[in-house]
N, C-alpha and C positions, 0 to 999 in steps of 0.2 A: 442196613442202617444208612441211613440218610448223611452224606458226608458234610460239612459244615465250610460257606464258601469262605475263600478268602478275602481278610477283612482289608480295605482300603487305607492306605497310609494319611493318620491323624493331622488333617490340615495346619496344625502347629508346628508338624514338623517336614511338611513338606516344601520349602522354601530352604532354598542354599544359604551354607550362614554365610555372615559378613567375612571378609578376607580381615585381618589384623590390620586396624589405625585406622577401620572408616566407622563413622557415625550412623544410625538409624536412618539420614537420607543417603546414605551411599558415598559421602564427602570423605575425603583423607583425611583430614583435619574439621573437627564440627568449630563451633562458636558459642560462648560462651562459658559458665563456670557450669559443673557440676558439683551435686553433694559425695561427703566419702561413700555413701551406701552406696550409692551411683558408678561412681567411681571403684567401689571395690565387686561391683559384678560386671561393669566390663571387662576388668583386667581376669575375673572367673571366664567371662563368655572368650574373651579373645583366648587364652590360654587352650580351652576348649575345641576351639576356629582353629587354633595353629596347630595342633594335634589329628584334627578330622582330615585339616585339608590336606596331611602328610604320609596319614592312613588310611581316611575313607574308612572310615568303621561306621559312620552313621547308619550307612546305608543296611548293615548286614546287623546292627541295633536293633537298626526299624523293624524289621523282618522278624528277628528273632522274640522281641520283648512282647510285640503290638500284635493281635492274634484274634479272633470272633469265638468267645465261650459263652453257652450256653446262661441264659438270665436267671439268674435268681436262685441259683442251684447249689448248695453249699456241701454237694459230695466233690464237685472239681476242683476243690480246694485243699484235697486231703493230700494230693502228691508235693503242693505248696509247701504246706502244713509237714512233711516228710522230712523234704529239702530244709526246713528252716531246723526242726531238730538236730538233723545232720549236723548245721552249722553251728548252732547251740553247743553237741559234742567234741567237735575241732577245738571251736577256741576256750570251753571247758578243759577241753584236756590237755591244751597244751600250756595252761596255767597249773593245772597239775603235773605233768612235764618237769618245769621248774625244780619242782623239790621233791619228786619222788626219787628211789634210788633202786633199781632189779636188783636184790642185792638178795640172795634165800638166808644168808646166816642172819638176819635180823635187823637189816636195813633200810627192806620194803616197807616192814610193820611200823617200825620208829619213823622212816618218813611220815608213814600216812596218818601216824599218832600224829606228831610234828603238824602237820597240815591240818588236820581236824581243833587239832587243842590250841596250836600257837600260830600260828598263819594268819595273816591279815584277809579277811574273809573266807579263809582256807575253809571252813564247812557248810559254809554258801557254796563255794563251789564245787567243793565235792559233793555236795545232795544233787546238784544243777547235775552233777556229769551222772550221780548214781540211778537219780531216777529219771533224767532223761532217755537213758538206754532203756529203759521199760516203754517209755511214752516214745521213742521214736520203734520199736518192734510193733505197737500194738495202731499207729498210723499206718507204717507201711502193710502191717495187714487190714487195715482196714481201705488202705488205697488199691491193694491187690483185689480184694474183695469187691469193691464195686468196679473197677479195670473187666472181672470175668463177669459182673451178674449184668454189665451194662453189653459185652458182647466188645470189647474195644480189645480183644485180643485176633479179630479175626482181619481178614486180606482189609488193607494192605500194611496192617499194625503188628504184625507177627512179630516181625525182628524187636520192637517195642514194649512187645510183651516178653520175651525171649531176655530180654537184659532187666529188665523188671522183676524176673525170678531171681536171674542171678543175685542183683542186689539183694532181695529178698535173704539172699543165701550168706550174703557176705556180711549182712546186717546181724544174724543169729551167730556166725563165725567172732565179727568183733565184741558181740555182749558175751560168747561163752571165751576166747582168752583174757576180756576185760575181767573177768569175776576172781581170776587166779589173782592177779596185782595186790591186792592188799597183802596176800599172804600169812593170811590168819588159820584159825583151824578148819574154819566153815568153808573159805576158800578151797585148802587143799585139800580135802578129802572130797568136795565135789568136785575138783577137777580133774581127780580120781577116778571118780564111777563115771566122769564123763568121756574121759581118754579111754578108758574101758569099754566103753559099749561101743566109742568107735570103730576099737579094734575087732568088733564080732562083724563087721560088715565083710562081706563075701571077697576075696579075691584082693581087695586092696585096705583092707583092715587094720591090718598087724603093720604093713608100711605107714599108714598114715598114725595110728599109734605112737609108732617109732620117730616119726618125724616130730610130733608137737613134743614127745618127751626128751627130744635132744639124745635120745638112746633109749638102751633097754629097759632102765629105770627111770622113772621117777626123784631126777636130783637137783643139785643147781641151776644146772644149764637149763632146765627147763622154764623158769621163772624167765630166763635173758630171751627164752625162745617165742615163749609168748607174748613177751613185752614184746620185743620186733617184729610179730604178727598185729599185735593191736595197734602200734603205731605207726608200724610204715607200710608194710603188706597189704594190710586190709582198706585201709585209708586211701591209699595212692590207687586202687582197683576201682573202688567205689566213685572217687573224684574222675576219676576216666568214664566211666560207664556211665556216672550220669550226665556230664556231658555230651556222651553221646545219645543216651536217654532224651533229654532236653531237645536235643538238635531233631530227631526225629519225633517227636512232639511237635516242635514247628512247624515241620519241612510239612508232616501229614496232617495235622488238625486236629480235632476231637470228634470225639465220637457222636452222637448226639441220642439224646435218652431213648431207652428201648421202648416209651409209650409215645414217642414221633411219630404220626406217620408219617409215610415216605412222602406222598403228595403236601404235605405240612412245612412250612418255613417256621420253625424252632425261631421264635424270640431271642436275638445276641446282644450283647455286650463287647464294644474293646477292650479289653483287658491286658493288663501284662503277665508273664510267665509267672 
C-alpha cells in the first residue's frame, strides 16, 4: 500500500503570532480607533498569543489537526463519525447522570420514569443516549470494517489496528452494562442471560460472572457495579485509547485505497482529524 506523504503546514498558520500589545504592523501601540468587533478579536487573538507563547502547543496543533486524506472519499470519515458519537454519549449521559439514581429497590426505575415524563428535555435526551449506543456500535463497525478490507491493519499500523479492537471491545462492554440502568424487567433478565453466557467461557468465566454480579447472586450490588463500569471504567479506557488511537493516526498517515497503484499519487486533500 502506497503510504500517503506528509502534508505541508497551511500557509495561515505558518507565521509566528504577534507577541501581546502589538498591531498587524508589528508596532506596540497601533494608531487609531478600532470597532468593538475589532476589538473584541484582538483581545480573543492576544489571549490566544499569550497562551501559545507560554506553551507552544501550536506547533504540536499543526501536526496533529493538519494531515493529507485521500479526496473525495467519504469511508475516511467513519472513524470521525465514531469519535463524534462518542462524544454525543459523554455529554448525553452525563446529563442523565444528573438524576439517575443506582438504587435496585426502585430508584433506578423512578429516576428514569422522572427523566422521561418530567425532566426538561429529559426524553430528548435519553432517546439521544439510547439510540445513539446503537448508532455509535454500528459506525465503529463499520470503521473497523473498511480499517481491514482497505489492508490499514498491516506494517507499520499494527499497534493501530491492535487498539481499535480493543475499543471495539469496550464499545459492546459499555452498551451491554448500559442496558441494565433503567432497571425494568426487560433490563434484568437480559442482563441475566448475558452474565450467564459470560460465565460458560473457558477458564475465566465464572470469575468474570462473579465480578459484574458484585458476587454469587444477582442482587443489589450489582446495579451500583454496573453503573461504575459504564461510567467511569469504561469511559476513562476508551478516552485513553483513543487518544492514543489518534496520536498514531498522525504520527503514521493513512492508508491509501487498495485500487491505488503503487506508482499512482492518490489525489489529497488537507484536512483535519
Amino acid at each position: 500500500m502506497p503510504r500517503l506523504p506528509t502534508p505541508p503546514i497551511p500557509k495561515v498558520l505558518q507565521p509566528k503570532p504577534k507577541r501581546p500589545g502589538q498591531n498587524g504592523n508589528g508596532n506596540e501601540h497601533g494608531s487609531g480607533k478600532v470597532s468593538p468587533a475589532e476589538a473584541a478579536q484582538e483581545a480573543g487573538v492576544t489571549v490566544v498569543d499569550w497562551i501559545d507563547e507560554r506553551t507552544s502547543l501550536s506547533g504540536g496543533l499543526r501536526w496533529l489537526m493538519f494531515r493529507k486524506v485521500p479526496h473525495g472519499n467519504w469511508f475516511y470519515t467513519l472513524g470521525s463519525a465514531t469519535l463524534f458519537a462518542f462524544l454525543s454519549q459523554t455529554i448525553t449521559g452525563v446529563f442523565l447522570a444528573m438524576y439517575y439514581r443506582p438504587d435496585a429497590t426502585g430508584g433506578a426505575y423512578e429516576s428514569m420514569r422522572y427523566i422521561v415524563d418530567d425532566a426538561f428535555l429529559g426524553q430528548f435526551v435519553r432517546g439521544m443516549h439510547k439510540w445513539g449506543a446503537s448508532v455509535m456500535v454500528i459506525l465503529i463497525f463499520l470503521h473497523m470494517g473498511r480499517t481491514f478490507f482497505f489492508g490499514a491493519y498491516k506494517y507499520p499500523r499494527e499497534m493501530t489496528w491492535i487498539i481499535g479492537v480493543v475499543l471495539l471491545i469496550l464499545t459492546l462492554a459499555m452498551s451491554f452494562t448500559g442496558y441494565l440502568l433503567p432497571f425494568d424487567d426487560r433490563a434484568y433478565w437480559a442482563t441475566i442471560v448475558g452474565v450467564n453466557i459470560n460465565g460458560t467461557a473457558p477458564f475465566l468465566g465464572p470469575y468474570i460472572s462473579d465480578f459484574l454480579r458484585a458476587g454469587p447472586e444477582f442482587g443489589a450490588t450489582t446495579l451500583s457495579r454496573f453503573y461504575a463500569i459504564h461510567m467511569l471504567l469504561v469511559p476513562g479506557l476508551i478516552i485513553a485509547l483513543i487518544s492514543v488511537h489518534l496520536y498514531l493516526v498522525a504520527k503514521l498517515g493513512i492508508t491509501a485505497p487498495p485500487w491505488t497503484k503503487p506508482d499512482e499519487e492518490p489525489e489529497l486533500d488537507v484536512a483535519e482529524v
